[in-house]
C-alpha positions in Angstrom: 297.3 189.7 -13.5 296.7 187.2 -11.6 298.3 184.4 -13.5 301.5 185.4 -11.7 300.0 184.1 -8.8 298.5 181.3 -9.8 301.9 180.0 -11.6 303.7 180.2 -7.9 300.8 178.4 -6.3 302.0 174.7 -5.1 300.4 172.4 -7.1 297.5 170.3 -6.5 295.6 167.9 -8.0 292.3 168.7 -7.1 291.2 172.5 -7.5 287.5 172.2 -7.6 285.1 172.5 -9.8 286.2 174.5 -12.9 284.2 175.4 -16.2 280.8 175.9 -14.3 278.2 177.0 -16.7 276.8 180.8 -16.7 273.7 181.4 -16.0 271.8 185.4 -16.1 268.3 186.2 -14.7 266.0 187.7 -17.3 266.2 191.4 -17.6 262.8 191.9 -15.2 263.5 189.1 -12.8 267.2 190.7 -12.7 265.4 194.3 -11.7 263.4 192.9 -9.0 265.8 191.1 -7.3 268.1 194.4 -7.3 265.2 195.9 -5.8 264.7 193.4 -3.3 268.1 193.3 -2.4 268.6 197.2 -2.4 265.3 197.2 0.4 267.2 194.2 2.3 270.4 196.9 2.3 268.8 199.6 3.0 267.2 197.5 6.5 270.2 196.0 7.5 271.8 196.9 10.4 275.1 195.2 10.2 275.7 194.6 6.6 279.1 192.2 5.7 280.0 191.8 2.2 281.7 189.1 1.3 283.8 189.1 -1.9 285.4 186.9 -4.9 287.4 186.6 -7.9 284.3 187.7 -9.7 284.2 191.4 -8.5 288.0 191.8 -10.1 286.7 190.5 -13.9 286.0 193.7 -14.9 289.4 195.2 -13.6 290.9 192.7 -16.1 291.5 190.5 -13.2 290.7 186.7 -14.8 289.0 184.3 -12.6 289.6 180.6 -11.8 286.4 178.5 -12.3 284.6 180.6 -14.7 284.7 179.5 -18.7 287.4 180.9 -19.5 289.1 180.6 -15.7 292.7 180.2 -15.5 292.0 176.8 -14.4 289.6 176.2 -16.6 291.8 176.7 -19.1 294.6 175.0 -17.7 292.6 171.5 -17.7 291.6 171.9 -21.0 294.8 172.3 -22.5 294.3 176.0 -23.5 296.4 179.0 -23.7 296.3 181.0 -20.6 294.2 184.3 -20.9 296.2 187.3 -21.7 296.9 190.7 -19.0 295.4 193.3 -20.5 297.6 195.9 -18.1 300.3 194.9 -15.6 298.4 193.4 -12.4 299.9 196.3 -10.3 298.0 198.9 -12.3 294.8 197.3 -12.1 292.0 199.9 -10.6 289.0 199.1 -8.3 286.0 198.0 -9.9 281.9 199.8 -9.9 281.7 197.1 -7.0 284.5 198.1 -5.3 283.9 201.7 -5.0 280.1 201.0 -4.4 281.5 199.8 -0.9 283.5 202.3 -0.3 280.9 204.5 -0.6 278.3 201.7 1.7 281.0 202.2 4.1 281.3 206.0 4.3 277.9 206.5 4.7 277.9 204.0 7.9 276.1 201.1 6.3 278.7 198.1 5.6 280.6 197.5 8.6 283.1 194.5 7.6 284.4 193.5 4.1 286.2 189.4 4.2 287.8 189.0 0.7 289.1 185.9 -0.8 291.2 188.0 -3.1 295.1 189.1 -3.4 294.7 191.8 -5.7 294.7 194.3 -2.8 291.9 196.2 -4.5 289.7 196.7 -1.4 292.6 198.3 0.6 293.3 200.6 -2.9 289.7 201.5 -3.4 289.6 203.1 0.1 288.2 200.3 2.6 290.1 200.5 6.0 291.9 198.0 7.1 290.4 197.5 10.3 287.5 196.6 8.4 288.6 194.3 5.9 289.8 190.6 6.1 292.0 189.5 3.3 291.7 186.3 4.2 294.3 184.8 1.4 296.5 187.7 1.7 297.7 190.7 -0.5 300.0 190.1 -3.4 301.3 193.8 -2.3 301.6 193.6 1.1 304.6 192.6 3.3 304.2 192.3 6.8 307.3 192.2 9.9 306.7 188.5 12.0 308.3 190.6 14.7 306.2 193.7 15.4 303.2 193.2 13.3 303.7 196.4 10.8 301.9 196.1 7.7 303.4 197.6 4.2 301.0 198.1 0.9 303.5 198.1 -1.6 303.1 199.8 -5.5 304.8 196.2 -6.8 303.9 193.0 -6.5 305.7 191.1 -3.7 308.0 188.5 -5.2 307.0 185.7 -3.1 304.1 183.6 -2.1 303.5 181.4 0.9 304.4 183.3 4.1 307.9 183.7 2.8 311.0 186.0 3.6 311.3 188.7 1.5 314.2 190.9 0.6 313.1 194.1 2.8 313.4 194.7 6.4 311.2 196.2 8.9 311.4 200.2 8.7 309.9 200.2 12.6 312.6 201.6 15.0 314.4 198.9 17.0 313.1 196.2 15.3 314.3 196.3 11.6 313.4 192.2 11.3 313.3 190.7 8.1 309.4 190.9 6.2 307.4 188.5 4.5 304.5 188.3 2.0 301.0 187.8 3.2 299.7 185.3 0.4 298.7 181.6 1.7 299.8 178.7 -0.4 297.4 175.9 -0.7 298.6 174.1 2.8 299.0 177.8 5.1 296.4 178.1 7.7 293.7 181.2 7.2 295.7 183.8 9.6 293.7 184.1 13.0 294.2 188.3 12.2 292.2 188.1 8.9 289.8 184.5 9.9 288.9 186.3 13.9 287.1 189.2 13.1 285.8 187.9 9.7 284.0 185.1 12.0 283.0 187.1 15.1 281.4 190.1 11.9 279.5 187.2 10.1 277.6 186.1 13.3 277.1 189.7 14.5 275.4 190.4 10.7 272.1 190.4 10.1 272.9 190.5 5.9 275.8 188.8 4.5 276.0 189.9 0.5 277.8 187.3 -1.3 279.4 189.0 -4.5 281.5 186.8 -6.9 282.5 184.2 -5.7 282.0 180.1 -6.1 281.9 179.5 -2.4 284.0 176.4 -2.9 287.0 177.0 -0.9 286.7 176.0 2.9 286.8 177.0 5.7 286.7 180.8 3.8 282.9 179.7 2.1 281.3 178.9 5.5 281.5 182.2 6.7 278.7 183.7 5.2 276.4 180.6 7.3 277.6 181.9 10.3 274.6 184.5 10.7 272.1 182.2 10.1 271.8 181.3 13.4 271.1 184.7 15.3 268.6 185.3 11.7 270.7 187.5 9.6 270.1 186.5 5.4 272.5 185.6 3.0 272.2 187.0 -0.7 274.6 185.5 -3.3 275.0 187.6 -6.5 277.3 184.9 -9.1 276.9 183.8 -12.7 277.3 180.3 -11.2 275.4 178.1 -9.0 277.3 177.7 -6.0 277.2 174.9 -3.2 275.7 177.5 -0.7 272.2 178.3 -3.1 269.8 176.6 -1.3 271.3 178.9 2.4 270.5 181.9 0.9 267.8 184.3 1.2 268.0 185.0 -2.7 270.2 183.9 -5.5 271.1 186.6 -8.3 272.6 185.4 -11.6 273.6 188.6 -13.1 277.3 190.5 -13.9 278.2 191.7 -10.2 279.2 195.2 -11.0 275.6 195.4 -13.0 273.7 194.7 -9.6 275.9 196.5 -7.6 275.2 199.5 -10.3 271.5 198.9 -9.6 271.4 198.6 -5.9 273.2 202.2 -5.5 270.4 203.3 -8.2 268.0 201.9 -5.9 269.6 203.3 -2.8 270.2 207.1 -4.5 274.0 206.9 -4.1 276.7 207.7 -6.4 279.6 205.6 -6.7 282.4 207.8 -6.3 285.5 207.9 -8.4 289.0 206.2 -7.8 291.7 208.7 -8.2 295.2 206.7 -7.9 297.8 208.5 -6.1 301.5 206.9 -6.7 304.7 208.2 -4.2 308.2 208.4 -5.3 311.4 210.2 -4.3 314.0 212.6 -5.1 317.7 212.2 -3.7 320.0 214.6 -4.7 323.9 214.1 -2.9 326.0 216.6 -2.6 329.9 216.5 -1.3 333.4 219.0 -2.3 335.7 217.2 -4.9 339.5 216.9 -3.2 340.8 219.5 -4.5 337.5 221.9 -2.9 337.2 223.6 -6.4 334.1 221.2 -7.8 330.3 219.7 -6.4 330.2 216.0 -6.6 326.3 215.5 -7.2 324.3 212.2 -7.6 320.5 212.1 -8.3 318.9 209.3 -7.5 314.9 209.1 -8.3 313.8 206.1 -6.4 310.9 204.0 -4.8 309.4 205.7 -0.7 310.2 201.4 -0.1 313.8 201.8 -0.5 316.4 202.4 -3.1 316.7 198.7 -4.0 312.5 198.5 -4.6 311.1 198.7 -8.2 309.2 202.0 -9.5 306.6 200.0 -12.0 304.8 203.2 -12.6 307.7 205.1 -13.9 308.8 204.1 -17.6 311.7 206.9 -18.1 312.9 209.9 -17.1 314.0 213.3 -18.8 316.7 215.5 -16.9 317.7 219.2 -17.9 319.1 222.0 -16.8 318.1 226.0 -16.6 318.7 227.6 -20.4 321.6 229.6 -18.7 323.6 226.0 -18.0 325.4 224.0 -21.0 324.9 221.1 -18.3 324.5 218.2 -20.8 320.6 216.5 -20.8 320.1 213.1 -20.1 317.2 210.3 -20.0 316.8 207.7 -17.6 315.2 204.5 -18.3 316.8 202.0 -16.6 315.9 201.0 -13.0 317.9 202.0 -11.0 317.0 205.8 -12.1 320.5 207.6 -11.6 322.8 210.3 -12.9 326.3 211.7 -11.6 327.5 215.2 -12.6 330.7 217.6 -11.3 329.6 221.3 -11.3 331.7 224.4 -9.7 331.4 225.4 -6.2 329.1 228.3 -6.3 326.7 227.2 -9.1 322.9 227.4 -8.4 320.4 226.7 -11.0 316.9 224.7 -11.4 317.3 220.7 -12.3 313.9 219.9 -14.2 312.2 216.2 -14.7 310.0 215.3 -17.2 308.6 211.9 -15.4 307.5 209.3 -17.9 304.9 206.9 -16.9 304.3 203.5 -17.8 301.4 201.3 -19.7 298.3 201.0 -17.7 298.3 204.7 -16.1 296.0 207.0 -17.8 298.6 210.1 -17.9 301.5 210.1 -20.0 304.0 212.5 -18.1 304.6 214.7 -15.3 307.0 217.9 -15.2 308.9 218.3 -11.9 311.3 220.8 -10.8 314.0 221.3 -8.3 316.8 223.9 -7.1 320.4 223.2 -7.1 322.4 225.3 -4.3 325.3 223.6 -2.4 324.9 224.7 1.1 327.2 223.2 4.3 325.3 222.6 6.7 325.5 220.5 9.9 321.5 220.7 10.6 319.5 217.6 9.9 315.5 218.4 9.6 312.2 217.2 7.9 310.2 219.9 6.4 306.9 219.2 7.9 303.8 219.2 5.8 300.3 218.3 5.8 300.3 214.7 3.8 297.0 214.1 4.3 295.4 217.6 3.0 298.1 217.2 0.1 296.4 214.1 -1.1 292.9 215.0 -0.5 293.8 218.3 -2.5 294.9 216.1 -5.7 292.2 213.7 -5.3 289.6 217.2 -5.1 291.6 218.6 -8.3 292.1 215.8 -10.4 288.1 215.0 -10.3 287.5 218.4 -11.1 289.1 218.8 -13.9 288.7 215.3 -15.0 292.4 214.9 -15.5 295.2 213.1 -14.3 299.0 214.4 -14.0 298.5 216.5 -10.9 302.0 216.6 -8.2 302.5 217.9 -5.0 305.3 217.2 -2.3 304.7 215.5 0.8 308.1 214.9 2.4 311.1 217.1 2.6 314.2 216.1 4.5 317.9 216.7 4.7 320.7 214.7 5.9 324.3 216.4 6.6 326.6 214.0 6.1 326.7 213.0 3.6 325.1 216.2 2.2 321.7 215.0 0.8 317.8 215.9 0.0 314.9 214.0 -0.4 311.9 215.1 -1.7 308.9 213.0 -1.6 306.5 213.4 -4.6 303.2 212.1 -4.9 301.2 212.5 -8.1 297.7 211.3 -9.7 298.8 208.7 -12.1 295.1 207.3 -13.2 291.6 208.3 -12.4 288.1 206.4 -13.0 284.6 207.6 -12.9 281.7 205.5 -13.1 278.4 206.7 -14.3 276.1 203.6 -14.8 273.2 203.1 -17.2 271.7 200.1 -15.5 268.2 200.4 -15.8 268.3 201.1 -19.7 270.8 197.8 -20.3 269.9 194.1 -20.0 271.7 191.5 -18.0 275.2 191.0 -19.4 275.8 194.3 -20.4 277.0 197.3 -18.4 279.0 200.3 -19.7 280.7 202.6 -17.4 283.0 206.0 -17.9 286.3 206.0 -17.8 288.0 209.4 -17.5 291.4 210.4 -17.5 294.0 211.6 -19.6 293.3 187.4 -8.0 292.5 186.7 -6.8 292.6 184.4 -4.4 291.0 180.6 -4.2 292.9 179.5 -0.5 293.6 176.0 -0.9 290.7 173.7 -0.5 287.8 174.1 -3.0 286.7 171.4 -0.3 290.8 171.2 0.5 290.2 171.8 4.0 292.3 175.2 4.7 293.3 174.8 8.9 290.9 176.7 10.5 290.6 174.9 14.1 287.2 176.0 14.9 285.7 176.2 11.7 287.0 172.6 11.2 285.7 171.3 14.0 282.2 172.9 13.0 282.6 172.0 9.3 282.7 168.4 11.2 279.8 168.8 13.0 
C-alpha cells in the first residue's frame, strides 16, 4: 500500500511525532458528540472536509504516526506492516463514500486531502472539488497543457518527476509527470489556492484522520476561524490543533462518519469499481494473398506499453467448428499471432482472469473474426457515460460483480485493425452500518461481491509563500 511510497520518499531526519497513544471516547460520550456534530452538519452552510491517512486504515491503507505507523515502526526497529491487497486495488472507505454522498446531496462543497491513495477521486468526488494537496500516486499530469490522467497503476515515480508516457492532447504530446511531492516540493498553487480561499469561505471544517502535523497543509482548517466557521477534529490522537477546535472526537473515523449519516438519515451508497481495457485485433494478406496475418493484442486504454494490474491471465478459443489451437496468456504484454485462410469468419472468445484484490474471478468476452478491406477509418459512437451508469445500476442489483459492456469501437485501415474498448465491474462494496448497537472501536460493515500522504514538514515547513509568511506571524 502505501509503503511503496514511503520507501521512495527522500529521507529525513526528522518526521514528527510518531507512536502517539490512542485514545476513544466512552461509548455515550462518543454518541453525543456524533450527534452534536451531525446537528453542526446538518446547519452548515459551506461544509469543507478535510482528510488524513486515518480515513484510508480501514481500506488496508497503514498510517504513519499511529502505533503501528510505518514510521512508527521504522524507529523502532520493527518489521514494516504487511499489504493486505495490492495498493492499486484498494476501495474507498464508509468515510469516503459518506462524502460522496454529503456532496450529492449539495451539502459538502470542498474536500483538501493529504493523501496519495487517489481514493477521493475513485470514490466519486469531482475534481473540481477536491485538493490533493500531496498528490496522487495514480495520477500523471502534462507541465505543458495541464491534462490530468487517473491511471489503474501506480505511477512509478515520486517528486514531480518525468515519466515514461506522453501527453495524448492533440499538438502537444509533451512528456508527463507524477503529481506526488517529495519532502522539499512546494504544495502546488492548483491544489493549495482553492483549498485556502474554501477554508476561509467555510463556516465547518471537519477534520477526519489526520495528525495535523504537517505544515503549511495543517493550518488550513484555522483559516475559517476568523469569519466564525468551527473546526471539529475526529482522530484517535491528540493533535497540535485540539485546543482550535469546536469539539474533539476520539473515536474510529469511519464509526463516526457511520453515525453522523445515521443521524442525518442518509445512506452511504455503494462503490462499484469499473476497470477499462482494450481489444486490438490486426489484420493484413500474407505475400502470397492466400492467408490472414492476425495479431491480438489485449492491452491497457493508457497505451500498449502501460501495465494491466487487474488482469491476471487470459484464455483464448475459437468457435467449436475451428481446429484453431487455444491458448492462455499470462504474461504482460497479453499477445498472440495466428495465420488463418482468406475467407474464414468465426467468433474469437476470452475468458478474462482477474487478479488478487478484485472481488470477481473472471469475465467471458467475445468477438467476430471477418477480414474485410477497407479504406474507411471510423469510431463506433456510443454512450460511455449511460454504459457505466448501466453496470454500476446492474451490478448493485444483483449484488454481483463480473458485469461488461463496450464503450469504444474504432477501426484503423492501414494497417487493418480494431479496437474495442471494454469496461467491466471488477469489485463492488456495500456498507450497511450497525453503529448505534457497537461501542467505540468496533464497527462491522458489508462487503458484497462475488497513503497516504504526510507532505514534508511535520513542522518541516512545506513552501507555501503565504501561508509561510502567516505561519510567521
Amino acid at each position: 500500500m502505501s509503503l511503496g511510497y514511503a520507501e521512495k520518499l527522500s529521507f529525513i531526519e526528522d518526521v514528527g511525532q510518531v507512536g502517539m497513544a490512542e485514545f476513544f471516547d466512552p461509548s455515550h460520550v462518543l454518541q453525543c458528540k456524533i450527534e452534536e456534530l451531525a446537528k453542526l452538519i446538518q446547519k452548515s452552510k459551506h461544509l469543507v472536509v478535510f482528510t488524513g491517512a486515518g480515513i484510508s486504515t480501514s481500506c488496508g491503507i497503514p498510517d504513519f504516526r499511529g502505533p503501528k505507523g510505518i514510521w512508527t515502526l521504522q524507529r523502532e526497529g520493527k518489521d514494516l506492516p504487511k499489504a493486505s491487497l495490492p495498493f492499486h486495488r484498494a476501495m474507498p472507505s464508509m468515510t469516503h463514500m459518506a462524502l460522496v454522498e454529503l456532496e450529492r446531496a449539495g451539502i459538502l462543497k470542498f474536500v483538501i486531502s493529504q493523501n496519495v491513495d487517489g481514493l477521493h477521486l475513485r470514490s466519486g468526488i469531482p475534481r473540481e472539488k477536491l485538493s490533493e494537496l500531496h498528490g496522487d500516486s495514480f495520477m500523471e499530469m502534462c507541465p505543458s497543457c495541464g491534462a490530468e490522467y487517473l491511471r489503474d497503476f501506480e505511477v512509478e515515480t515520486i517528486g514531480l518527476k518525468e515519466t515514461s508516457r506522453k501527453c495524448s492532447v492533440e499538438k502537444c504530446g509533451a512528456k508527463l509527470k507524477d503529481t506526488v511531492l517529495d519532502w522539499e516540493d512546494a504544495l502546488p498553487p492548483k491544489e493549495i489556492d482553492p483549498a485556502e480561499k474554501h477554508c476561509k469561505k467555510a463556516d465547518l471544517v471537519l477534520c477526519l484522520g489526520t495528525s495535523l502535523q504537517i505544515t503549511p497543509a495543517c493550518n488550513l482548517p484555522l483559516k475559517c476561524l476568523k469569519g466564525g466557521g468551527k473546526i471539529v477534529i475526529v482522530n484517535l490522537q491528540k493533535t497540535p490543533k485540539d485546543k482550535k477546535a469546536n469539539v474533539v472526537i476520539h473515536g474510529l473515523v469511519d464509526k463516526v462518519v457511520a453515525g453522523v449519516m445515521e443521524s442525518l438519515n442518509m445512506k452511504i451508497p455503494p462503490y462499484v469499481r469499473i476497470d477499462l481495457f482494450q481489444i486490438i485485433l490486426t489484420q493484413s494478406i500474407s505475400g502470397d494473398q492466400r492467408f490472414i496475418n492476425w495479431t491480438l493484442r489485449v492491452a491497457s486504454v493508457h497505451g500498449l506499453t502501460s501495465q494491466l494490474p487487474f488482469i491476471k491471465s487470459i484464455e483464448v478459443s475459437f468457435s467449436d467448428n475451428h481446429n484453431y489451437k487455444d491458448a492462455v496468456l499470462d504474461k504482460q504484454p497479453f499477445l498472440m499471432k495466428r495465420r488463418t485462410a482468406r475467407n474464414e469468419t468465426f467468433d474469437i472468445f476470452f475468458k478474462v482472469n482477474y487478479s488478487d484484490g478484485c472481488d470477481c474471478v473472471s469475465t467471458q468476452l467475445s468477438l467476430p473474426f471477418e477480414f474485410k478491406i477497407s479504406t474507411e477509418e471510423h469510431v463506433e459512437i456510443i454512450d460511455k457515460e449511460a454504459v457505466l451508469q448501466s453496470l454500476r445500476e446492474k451490478a448493485v442489483e444483483e449484488s454481483s460483480c463480473g458485469q461488461s459492456g463496450v464503450v469504444e469501437r474504432r477501426v484503423v485501415s492501414e494497417p487493418r485493425s480494431e479496437a474495442v474498448v471494454y469496461a467491466t465491474v471488477t469489485s463492488l462494496r456495500t456498507y450497511h452500518s450497525q453503529q448505534s448497537q457497537l461501542a467505540n472501536g468496533d464497527l462491522k460493515w458489508k462487503l458484497e461481491g462475488s497513503g497516504t500522504s504526510r507532505k514534508r514538514s511535520r513542522t518541516g515547513k512545506r513552501k507555501s509563500k503565504a501561508l509561510a509568511e502567516e505561519t510567521k506571524a
